[in-house]
Biopython code that builds the backbone (N, CA, C, O; Angstrom):
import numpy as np
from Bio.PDB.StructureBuilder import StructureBuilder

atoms = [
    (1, "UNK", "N", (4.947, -6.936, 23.580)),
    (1, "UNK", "CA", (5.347, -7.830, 22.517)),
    (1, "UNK", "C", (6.544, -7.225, 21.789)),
    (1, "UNK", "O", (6.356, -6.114, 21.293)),
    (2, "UNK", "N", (7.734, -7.779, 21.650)),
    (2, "UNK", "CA", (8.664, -7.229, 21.215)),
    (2, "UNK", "C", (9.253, -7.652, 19.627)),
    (2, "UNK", "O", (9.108, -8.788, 19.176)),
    (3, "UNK", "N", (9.732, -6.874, 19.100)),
    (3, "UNK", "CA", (10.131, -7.601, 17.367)),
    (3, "UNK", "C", (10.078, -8.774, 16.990)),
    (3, "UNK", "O", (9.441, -9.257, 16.054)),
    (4, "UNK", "N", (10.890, -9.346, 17.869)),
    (4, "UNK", "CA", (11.300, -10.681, 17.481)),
    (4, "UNK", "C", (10.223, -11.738, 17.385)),
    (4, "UNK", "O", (10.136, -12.523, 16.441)),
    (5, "UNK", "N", (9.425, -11.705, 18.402)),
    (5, "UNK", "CA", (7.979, -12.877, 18.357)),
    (5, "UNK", "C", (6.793, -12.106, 17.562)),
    (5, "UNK", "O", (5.636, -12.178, 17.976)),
    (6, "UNK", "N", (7.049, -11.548, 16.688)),
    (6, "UNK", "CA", (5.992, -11.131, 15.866)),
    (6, "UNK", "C", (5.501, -12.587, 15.049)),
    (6, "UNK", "O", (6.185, -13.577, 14.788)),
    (7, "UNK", "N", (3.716, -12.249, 14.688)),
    (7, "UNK", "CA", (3.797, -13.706, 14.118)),
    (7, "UNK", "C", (3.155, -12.894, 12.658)),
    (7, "UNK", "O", (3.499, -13.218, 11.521)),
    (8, "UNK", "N", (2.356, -12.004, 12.910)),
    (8, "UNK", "CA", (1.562, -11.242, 11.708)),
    (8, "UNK", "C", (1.858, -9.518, 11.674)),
    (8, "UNK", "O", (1.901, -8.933, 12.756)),
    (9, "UNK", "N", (2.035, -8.833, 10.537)),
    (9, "UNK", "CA", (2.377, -7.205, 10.571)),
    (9, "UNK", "C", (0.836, -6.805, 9.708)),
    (9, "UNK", "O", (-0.011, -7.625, 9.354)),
    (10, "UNK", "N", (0.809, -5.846, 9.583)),
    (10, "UNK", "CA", (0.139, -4.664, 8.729)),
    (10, "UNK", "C", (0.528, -4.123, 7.870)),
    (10, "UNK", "O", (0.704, -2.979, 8.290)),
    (11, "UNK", "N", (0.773, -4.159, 6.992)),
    (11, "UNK", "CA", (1.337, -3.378, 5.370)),
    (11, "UNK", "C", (0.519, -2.387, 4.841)),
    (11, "UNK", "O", (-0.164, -2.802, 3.905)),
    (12, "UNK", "N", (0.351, -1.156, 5.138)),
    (12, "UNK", "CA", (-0.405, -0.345, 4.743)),
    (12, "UNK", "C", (0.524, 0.670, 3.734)),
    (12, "UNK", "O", (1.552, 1.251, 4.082)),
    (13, "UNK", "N", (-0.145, 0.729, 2.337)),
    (13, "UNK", "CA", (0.480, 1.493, 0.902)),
    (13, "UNK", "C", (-0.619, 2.430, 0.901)),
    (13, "UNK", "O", (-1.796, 2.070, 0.901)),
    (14, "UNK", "N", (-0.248, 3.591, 0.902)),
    (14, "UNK", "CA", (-0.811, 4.957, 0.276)),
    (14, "UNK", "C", (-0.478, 5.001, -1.049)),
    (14, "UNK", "O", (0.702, 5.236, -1.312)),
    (15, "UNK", "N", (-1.451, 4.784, -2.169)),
    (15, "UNK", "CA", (-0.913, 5.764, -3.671)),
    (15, "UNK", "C", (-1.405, 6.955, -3.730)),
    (15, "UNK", "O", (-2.609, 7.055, -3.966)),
    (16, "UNK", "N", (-0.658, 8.073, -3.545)),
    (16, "UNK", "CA", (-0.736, 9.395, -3.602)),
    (16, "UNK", "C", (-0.866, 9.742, -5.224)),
    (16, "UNK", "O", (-0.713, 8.816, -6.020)),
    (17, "UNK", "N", (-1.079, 10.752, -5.587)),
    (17, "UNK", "CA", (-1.070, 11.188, -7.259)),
    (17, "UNK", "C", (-0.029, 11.028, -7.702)),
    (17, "UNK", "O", (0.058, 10.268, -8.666)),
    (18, "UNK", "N", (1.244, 11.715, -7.148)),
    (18, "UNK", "CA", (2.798, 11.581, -7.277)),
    (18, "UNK", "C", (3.727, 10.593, -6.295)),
    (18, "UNK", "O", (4.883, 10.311, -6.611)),
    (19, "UNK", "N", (3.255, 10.219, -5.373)),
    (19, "UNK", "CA", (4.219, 9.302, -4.533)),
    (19, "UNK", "C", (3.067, 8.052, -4.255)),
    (19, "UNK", "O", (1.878, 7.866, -4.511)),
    (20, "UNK", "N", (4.626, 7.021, -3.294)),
    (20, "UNK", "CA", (3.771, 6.158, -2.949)),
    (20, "UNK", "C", (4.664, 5.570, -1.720)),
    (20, "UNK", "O", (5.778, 5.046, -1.740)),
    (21, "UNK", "N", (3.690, 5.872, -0.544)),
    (21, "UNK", "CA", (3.943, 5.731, 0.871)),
    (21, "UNK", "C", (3.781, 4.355, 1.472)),
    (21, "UNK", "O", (2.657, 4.002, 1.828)),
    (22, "UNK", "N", (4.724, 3.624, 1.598)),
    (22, "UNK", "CA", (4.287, 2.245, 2.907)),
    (22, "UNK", "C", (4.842, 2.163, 3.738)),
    (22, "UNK", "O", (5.982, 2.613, 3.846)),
    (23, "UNK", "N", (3.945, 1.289, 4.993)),
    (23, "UNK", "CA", (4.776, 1.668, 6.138)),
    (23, "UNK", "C", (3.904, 0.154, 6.645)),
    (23, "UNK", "O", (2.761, -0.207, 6.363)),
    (24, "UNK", "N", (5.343, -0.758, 7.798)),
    (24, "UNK", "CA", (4.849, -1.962, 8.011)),
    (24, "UNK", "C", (4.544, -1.246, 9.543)),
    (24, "UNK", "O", (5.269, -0.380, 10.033)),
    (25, "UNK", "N", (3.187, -1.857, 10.251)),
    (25, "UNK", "CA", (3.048, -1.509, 11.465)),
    (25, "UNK", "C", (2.666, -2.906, 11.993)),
    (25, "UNK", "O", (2.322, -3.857, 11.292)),
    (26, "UNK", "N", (2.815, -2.879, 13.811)),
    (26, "UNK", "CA", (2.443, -4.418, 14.471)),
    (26, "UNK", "C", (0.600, -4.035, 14.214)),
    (26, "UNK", "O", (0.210, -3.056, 13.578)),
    (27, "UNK", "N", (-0.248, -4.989, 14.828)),
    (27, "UNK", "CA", (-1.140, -5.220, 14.949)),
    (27, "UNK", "C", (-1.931, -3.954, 15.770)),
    (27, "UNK", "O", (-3.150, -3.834, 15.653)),
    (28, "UNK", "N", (-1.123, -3.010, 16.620)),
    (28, "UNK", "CA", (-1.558, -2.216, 17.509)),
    (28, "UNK", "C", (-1.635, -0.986, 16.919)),
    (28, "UNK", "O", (-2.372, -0.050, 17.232)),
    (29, "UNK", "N", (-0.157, -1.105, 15.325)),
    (29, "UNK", "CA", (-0.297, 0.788, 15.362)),
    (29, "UNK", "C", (0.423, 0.891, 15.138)),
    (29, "UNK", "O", (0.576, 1.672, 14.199)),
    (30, "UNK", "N", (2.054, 0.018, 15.926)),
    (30, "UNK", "CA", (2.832, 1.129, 15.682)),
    (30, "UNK", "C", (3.874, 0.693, 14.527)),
    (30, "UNK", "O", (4.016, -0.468, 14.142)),
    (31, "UNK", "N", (4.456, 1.617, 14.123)),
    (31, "UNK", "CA", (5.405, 1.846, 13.116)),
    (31, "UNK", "C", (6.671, 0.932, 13.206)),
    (31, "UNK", "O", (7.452, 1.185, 14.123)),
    (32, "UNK", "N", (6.921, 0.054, 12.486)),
    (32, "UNK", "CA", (8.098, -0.740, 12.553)),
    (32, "UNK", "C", (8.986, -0.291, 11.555)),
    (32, "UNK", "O", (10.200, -0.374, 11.742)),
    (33, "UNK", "N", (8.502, 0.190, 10.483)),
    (33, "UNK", "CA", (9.255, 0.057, 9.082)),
    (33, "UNK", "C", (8.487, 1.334, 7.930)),
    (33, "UNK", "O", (7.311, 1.142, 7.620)),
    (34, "UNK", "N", (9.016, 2.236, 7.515)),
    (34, "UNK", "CA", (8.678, 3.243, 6.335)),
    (34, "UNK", "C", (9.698, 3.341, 5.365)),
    (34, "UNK", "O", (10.918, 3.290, 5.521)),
    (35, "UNK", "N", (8.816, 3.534, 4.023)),
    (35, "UNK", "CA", (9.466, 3.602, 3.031)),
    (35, "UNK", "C", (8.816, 4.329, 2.162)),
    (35, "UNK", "O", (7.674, 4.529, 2.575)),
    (36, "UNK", "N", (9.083, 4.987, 0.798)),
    (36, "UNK", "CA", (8.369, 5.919, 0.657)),
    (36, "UNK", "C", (8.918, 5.893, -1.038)),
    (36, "UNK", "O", (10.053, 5.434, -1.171)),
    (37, "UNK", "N", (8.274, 6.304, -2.211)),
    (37, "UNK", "CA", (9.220, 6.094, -3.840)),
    (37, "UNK", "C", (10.126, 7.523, -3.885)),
    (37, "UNK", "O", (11.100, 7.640, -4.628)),
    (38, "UNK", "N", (9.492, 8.970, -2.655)),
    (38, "UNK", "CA", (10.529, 9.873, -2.842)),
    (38, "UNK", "C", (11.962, 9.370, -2.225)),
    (38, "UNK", "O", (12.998, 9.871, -2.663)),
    (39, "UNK", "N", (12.007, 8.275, -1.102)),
    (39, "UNK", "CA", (13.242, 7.958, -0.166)),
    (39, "UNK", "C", (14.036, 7.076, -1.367)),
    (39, "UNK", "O", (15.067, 6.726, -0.792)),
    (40, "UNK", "N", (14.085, 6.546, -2.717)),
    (40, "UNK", "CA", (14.107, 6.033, -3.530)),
    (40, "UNK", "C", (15.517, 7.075, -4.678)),
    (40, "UNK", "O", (16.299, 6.847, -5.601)),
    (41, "UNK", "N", (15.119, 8.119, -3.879)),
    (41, "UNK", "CA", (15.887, 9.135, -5.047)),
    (41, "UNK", "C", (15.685, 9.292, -6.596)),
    (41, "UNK", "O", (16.512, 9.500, -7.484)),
    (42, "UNK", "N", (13.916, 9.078, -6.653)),
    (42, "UNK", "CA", (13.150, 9.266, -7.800)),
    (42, "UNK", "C", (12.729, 10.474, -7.216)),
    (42, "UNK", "O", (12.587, 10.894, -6.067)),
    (43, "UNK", "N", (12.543, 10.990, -8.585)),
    (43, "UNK", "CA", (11.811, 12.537, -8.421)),
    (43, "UNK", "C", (10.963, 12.637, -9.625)),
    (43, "UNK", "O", (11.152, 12.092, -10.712)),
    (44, "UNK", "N", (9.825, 13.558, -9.203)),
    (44, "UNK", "CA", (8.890, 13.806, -9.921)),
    (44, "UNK", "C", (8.089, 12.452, -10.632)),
    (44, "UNK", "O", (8.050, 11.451, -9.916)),
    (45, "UNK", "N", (7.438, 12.353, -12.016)),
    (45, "UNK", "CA", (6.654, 11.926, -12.341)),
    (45, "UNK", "C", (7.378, 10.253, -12.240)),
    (45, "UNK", "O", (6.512, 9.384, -12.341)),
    (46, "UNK", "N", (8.597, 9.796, -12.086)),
    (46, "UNK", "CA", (9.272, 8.986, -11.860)),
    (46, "UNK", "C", (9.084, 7.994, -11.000)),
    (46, "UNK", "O", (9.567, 6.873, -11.157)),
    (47, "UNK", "N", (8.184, 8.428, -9.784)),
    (47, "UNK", "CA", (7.902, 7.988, -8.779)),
    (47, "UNK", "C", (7.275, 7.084, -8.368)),
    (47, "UNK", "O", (7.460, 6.388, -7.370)),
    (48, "UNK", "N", (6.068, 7.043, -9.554)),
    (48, "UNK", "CA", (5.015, 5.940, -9.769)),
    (48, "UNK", "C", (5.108, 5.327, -10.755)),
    (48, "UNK", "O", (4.117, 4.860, -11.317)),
    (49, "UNK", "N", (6.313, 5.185, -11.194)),
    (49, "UNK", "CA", (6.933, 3.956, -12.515)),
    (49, "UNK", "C", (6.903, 2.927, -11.716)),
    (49, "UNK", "O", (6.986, 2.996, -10.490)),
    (50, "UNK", "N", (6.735, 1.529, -12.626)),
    (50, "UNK", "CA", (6.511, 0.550, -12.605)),
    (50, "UNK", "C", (7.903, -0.276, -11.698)),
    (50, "UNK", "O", (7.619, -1.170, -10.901)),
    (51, "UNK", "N", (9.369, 0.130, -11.922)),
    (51, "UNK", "CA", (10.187, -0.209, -11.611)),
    (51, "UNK", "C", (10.504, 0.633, -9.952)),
    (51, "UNK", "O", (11.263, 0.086, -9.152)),
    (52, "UNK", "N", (10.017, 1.597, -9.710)),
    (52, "UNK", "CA", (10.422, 1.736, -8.354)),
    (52, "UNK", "C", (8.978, 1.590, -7.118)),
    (52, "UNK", "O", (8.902, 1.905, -5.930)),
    (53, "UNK", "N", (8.153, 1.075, -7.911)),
    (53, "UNK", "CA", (7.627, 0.414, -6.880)),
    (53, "UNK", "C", (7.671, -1.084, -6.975)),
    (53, "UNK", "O", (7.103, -1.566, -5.995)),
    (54, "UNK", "N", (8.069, -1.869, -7.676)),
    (54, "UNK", "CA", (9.071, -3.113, -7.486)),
    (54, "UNK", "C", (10.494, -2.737, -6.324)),
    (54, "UNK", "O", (10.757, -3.405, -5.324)),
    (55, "UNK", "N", (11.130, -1.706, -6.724)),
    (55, "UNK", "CA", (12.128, -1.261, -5.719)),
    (55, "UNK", "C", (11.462, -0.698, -4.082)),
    (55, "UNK", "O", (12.045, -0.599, -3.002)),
    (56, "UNK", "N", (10.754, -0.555, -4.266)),
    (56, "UNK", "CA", (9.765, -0.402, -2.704)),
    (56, "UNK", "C", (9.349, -1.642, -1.832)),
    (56, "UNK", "O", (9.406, -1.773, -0.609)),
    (57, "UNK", "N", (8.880, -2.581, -2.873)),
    (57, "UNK", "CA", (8.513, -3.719, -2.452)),
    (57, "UNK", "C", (9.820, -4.736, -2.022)),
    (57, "UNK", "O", (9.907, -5.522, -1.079)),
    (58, "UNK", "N", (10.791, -4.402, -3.085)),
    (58, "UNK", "CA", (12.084, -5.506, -2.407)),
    (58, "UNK", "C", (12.514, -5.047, -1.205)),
    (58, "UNK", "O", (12.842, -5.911, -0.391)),
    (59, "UNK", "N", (12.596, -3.896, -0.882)),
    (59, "UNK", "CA", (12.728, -3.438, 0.293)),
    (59, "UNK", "C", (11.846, -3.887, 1.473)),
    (59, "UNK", "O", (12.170, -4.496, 2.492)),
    (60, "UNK", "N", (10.835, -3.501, 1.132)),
    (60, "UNK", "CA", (9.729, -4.541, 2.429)),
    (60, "UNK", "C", (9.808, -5.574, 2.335)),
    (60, "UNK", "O", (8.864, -5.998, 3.002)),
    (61, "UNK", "N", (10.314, -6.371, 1.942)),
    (61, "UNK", "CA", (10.526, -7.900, 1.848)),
    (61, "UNK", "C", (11.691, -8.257, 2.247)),
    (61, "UNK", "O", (11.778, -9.291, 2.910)),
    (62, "UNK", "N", (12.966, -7.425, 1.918)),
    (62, "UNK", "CA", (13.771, -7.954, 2.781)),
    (62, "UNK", "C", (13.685, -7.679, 4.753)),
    (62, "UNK", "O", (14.076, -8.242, 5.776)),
    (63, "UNK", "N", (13.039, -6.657, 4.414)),
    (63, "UNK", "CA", (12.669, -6.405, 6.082)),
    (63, "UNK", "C", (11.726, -7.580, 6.719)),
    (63, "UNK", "O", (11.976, -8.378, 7.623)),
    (64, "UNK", "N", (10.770, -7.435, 6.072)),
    (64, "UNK", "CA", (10.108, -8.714, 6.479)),
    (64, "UNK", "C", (10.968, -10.109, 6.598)),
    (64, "UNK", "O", (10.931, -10.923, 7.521)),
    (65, "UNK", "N", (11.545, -10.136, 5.714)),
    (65, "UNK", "CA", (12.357, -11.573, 5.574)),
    (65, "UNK", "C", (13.219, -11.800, 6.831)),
    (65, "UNK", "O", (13.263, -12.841, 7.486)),
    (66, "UNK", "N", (14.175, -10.198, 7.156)),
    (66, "UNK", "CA", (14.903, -9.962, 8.250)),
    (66, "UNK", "C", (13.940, -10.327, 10.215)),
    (66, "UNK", "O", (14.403, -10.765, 11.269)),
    (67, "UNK", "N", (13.065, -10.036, 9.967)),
    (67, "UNK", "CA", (12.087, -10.071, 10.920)),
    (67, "UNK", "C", (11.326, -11.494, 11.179)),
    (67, "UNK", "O", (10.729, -11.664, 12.242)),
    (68, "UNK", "N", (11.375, -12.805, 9.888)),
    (68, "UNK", "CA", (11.016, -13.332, 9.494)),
    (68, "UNK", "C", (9.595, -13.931, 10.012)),
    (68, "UNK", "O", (9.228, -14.859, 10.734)),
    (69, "UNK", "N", (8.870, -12.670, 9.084)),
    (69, "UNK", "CA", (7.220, -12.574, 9.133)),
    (69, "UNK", "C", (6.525, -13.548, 8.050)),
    (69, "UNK", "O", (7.063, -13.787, 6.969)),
    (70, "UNK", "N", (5.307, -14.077, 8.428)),
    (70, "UNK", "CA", (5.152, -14.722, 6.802)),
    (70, "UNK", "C", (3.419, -14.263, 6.802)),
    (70, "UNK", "O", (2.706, -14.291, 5.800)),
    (71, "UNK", "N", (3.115, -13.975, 7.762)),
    (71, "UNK", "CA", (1.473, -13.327, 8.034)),
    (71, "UNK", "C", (1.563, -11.725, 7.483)),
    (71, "UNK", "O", (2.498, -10.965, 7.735)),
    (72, "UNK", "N", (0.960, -11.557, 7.074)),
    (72, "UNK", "CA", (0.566, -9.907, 6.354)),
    (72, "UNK", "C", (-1.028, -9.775, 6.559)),
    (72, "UNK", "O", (-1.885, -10.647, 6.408)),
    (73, "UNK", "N", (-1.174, -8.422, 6.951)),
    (73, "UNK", "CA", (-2.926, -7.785, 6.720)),
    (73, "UNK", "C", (-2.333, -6.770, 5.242)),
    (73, "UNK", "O", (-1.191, -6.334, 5.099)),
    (74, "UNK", "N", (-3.232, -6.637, 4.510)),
    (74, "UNK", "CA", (-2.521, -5.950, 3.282)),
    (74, "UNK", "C", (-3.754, -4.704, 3.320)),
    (74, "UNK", "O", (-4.971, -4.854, 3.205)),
    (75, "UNK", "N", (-3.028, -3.536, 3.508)),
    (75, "UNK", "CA", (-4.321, -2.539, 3.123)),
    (75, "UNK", "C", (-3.499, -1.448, 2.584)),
    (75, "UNK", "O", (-2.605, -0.740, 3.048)),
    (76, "UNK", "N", (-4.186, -1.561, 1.280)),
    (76, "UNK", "CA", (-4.188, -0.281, 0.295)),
    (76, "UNK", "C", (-5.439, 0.307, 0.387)),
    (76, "UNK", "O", (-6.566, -0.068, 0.710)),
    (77, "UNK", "N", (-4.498, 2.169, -0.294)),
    (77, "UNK", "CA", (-5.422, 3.347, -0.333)),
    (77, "UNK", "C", (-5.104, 3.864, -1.138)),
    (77, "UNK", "O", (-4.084, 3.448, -1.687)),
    (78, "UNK", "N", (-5.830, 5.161, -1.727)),
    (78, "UNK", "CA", (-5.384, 5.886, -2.680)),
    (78, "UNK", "C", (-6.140, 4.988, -4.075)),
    (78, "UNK", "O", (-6.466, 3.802, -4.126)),
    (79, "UNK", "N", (-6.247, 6.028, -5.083)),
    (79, "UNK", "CA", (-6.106, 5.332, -6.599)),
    (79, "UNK", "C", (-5.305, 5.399, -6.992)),
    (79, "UNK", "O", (-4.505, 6.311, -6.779)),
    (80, "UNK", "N", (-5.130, 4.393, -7.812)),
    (80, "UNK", "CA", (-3.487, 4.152, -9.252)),
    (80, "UNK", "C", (-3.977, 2.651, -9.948)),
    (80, "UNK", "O", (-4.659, 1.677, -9.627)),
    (81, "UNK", "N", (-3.427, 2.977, -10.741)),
    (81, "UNK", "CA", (-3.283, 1.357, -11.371)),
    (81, "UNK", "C", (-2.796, 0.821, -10.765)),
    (81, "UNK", "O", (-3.400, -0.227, -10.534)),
    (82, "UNK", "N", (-1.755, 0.922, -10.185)),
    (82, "UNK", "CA", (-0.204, 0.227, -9.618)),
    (82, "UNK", "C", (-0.743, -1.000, -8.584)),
    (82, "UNK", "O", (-0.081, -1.979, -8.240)),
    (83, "UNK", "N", (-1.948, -0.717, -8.237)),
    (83, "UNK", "CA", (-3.043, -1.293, -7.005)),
    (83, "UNK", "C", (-2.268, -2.568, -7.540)),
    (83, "UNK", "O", (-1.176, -2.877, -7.065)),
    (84, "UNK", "N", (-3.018, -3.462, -8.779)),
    (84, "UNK", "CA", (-2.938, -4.968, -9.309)),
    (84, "UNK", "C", (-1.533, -5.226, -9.286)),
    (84, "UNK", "O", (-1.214, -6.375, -8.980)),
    (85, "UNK", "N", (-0.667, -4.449, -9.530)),
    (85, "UNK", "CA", (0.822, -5.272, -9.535)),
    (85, "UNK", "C", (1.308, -5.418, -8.393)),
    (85, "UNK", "O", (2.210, -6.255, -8.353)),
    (86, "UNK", "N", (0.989, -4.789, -7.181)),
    (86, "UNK", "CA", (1.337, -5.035, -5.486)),
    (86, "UNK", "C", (0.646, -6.486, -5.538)),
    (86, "UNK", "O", (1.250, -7.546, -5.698)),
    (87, "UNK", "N", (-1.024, -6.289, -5.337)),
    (87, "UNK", "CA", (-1.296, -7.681, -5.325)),
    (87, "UNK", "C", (-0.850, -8.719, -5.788)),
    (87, "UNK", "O", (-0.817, -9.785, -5.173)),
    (88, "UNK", "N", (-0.396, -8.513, -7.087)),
    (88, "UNK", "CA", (0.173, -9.995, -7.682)),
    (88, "UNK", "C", (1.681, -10.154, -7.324)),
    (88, "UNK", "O", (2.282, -11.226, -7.401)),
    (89, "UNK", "N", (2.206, -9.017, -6.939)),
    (89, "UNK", "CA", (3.781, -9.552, -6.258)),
    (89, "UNK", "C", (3.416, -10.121, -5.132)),
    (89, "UNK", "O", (3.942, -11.227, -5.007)),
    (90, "UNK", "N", (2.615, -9.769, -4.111)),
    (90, "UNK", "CA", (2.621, -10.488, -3.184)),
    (90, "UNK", "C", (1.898, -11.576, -3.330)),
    (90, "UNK", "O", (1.824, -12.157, -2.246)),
    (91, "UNK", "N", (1.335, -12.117, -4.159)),
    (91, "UNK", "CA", (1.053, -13.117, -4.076)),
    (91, "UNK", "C", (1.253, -13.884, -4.760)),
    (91, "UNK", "O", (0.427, -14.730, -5.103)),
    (92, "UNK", "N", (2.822, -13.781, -5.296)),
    (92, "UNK", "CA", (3.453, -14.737, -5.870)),
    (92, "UNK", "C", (4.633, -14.621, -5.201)),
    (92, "UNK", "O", (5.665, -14.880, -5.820)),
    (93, "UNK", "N", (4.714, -14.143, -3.591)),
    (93, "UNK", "CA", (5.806, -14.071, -2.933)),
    (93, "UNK", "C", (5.305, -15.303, -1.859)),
    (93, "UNK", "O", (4.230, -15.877, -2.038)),
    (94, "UNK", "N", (6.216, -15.642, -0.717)),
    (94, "UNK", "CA", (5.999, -16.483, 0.248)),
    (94, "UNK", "C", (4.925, -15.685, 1.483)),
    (94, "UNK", "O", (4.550, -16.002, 2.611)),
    (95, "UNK", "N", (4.740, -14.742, 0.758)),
    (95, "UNK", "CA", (3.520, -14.580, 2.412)),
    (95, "UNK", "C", (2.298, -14.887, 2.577)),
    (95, "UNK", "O", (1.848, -14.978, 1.434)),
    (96, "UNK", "N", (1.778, -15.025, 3.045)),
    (96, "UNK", "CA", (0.192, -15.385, 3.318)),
    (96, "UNK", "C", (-0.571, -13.999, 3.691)),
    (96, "UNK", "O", (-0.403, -13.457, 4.784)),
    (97, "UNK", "N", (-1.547, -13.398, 2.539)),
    (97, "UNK", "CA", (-2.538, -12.583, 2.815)),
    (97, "UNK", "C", (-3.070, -12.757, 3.869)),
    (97, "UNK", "O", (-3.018, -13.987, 3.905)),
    (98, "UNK", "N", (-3.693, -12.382, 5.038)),
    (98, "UNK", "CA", (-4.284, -12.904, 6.246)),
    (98, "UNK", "C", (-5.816, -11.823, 5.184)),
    (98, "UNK", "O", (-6.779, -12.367, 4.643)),
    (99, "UNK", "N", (-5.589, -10.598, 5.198)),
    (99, "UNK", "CA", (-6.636, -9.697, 5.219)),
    (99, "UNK", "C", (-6.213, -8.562, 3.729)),
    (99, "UNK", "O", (-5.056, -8.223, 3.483)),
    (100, "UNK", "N", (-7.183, -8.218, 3.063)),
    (100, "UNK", "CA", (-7.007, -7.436, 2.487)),
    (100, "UNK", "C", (-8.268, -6.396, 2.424)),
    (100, "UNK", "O", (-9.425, -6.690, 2.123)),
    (101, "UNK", "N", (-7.615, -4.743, 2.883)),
    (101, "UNK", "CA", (-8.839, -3.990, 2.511)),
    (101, "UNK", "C", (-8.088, -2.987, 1.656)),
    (101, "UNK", "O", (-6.895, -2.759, 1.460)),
    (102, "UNK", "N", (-9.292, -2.445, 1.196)),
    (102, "UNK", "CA", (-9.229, -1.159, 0.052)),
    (102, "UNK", "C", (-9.925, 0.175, 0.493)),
    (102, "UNK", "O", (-11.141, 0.284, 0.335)),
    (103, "UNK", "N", (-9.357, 0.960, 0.917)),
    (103, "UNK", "CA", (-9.713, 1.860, 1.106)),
    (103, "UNK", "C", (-9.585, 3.249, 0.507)),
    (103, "UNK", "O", (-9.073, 4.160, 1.158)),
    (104, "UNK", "N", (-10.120, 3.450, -0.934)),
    (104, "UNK", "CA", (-10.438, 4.243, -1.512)),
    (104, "UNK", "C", (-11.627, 4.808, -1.583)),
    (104, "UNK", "O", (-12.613, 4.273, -2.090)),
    (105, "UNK", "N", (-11.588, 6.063, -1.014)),
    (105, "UNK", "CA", (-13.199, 6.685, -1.295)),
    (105, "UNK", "C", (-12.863, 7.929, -2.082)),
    (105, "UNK", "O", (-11.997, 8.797, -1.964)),
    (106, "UNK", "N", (-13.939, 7.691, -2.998)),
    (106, "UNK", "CA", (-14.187, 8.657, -3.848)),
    (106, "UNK", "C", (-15.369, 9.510, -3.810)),
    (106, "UNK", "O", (-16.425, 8.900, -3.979)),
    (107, "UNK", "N", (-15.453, 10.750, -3.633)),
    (107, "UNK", "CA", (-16.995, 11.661, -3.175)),
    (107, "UNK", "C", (-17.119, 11.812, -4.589)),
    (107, "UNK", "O", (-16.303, 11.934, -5.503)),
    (108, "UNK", "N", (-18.588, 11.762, -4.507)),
    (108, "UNK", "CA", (-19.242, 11.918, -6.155)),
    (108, "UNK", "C", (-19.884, 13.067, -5.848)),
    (108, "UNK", "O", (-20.449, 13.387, -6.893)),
    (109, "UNK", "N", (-20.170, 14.027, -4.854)),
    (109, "UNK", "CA", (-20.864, 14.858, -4.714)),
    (109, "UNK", "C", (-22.538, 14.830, -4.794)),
    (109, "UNK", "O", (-23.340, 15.745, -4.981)),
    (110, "UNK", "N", (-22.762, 13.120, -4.530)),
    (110, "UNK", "CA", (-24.318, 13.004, -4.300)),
    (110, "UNK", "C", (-25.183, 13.150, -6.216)),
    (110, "UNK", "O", (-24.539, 13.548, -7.187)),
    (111, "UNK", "N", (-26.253, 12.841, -6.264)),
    (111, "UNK", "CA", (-26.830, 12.980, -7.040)),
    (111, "UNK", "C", (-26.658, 13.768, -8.053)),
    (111, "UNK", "O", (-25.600, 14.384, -7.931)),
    (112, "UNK", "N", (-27.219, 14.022, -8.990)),
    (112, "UNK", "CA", (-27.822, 15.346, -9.487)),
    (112, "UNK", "C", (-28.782, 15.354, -10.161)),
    (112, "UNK", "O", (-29.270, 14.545, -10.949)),
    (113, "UNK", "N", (-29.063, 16.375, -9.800)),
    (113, "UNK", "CA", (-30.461, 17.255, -9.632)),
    (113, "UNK", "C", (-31.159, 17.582, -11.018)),
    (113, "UNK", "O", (-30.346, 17.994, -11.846)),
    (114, "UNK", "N", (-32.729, 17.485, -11.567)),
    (114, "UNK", "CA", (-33.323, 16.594, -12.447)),
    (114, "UNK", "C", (-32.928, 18.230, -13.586)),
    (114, "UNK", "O", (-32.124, 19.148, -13.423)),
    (115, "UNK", "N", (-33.257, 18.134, -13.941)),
    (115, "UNK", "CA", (-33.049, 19.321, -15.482)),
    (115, "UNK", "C", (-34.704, 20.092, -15.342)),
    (115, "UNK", "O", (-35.778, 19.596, -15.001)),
    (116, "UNK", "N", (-34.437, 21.119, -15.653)),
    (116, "UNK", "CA", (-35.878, 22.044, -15.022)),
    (116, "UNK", "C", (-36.544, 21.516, -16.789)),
    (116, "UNK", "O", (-36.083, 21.169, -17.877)),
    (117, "UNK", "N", (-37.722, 21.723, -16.213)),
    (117, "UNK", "CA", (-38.642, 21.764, -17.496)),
    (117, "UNK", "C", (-38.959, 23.156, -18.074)),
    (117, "UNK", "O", (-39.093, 24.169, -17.389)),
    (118, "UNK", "N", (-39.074, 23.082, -19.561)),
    (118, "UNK", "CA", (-39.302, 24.080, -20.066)),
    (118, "UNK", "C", (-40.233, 24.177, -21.294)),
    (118, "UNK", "O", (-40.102, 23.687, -22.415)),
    (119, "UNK", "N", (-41.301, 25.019, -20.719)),
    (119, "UNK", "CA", (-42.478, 24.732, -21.138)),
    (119, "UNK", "C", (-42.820, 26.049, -22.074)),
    (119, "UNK", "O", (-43.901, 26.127, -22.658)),
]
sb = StructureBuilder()
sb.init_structure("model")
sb.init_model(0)
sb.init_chain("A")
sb.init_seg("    ")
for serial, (resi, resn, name, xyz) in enumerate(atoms, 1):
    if name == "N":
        sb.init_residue(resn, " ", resi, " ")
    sb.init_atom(name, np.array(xyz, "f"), 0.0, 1.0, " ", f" {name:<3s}", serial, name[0])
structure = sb.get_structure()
């Protein structure tokens, strides 16, 4: 299957603590498109401002647009706030969500353990 007859991509966003990684892949895997808020020429705490991940996103959109995709699987990872403002750009853009997952896990380290009695 080659670029051009694509009908649906994969949009997968990493929010890292300090960065924030996306990368459009076909249906199989592979890598069509990366972008990243350090490739941005933000540095440091800068990175996860509100305005350059708007500047991340115009970027995948004009690629997409260039490719002219209108199917998306949307999967975010990582924690941030930033999660709700991806969603609502894209979905006040022309694409159609096909799929959305979330894949954040957080280890709680299991239970804990009852408080000894003391008698």
């Amino acid at each position: 299957m080659s670029i051009n007859n694509l009908k649906s991509v994969r949009l997968n966003i990493l929010f890292t603590s300090n960065n924030i990684l996306c990368t459009i892949t076909n249906l199989q895997g592979k890598v069509l498109f990366w972008t990243s808020a350090g490739s941005k020429k933000s540095r440091g705490m800068k990175k996860v401002t509100l305005t350059t991940i708007i500047s991340i996103l115009r970027s995948l959109i004009e690629y997409l647009d260039k490719l002219k995709i209108k199917n998306i699987h949307l999967n975010l990872s990582g924690f941030d706030k930033n999660k709700k403002i991806v969603l609502k750009y894209f979905k006040h853009s022309f694409f159609n969500i096909l799929s959305l997952t979330n894949n954040s896990m957080l280890s709680h380290n299991g239970c804990k353990n009852l408080k000894k009695r003391y008698i």
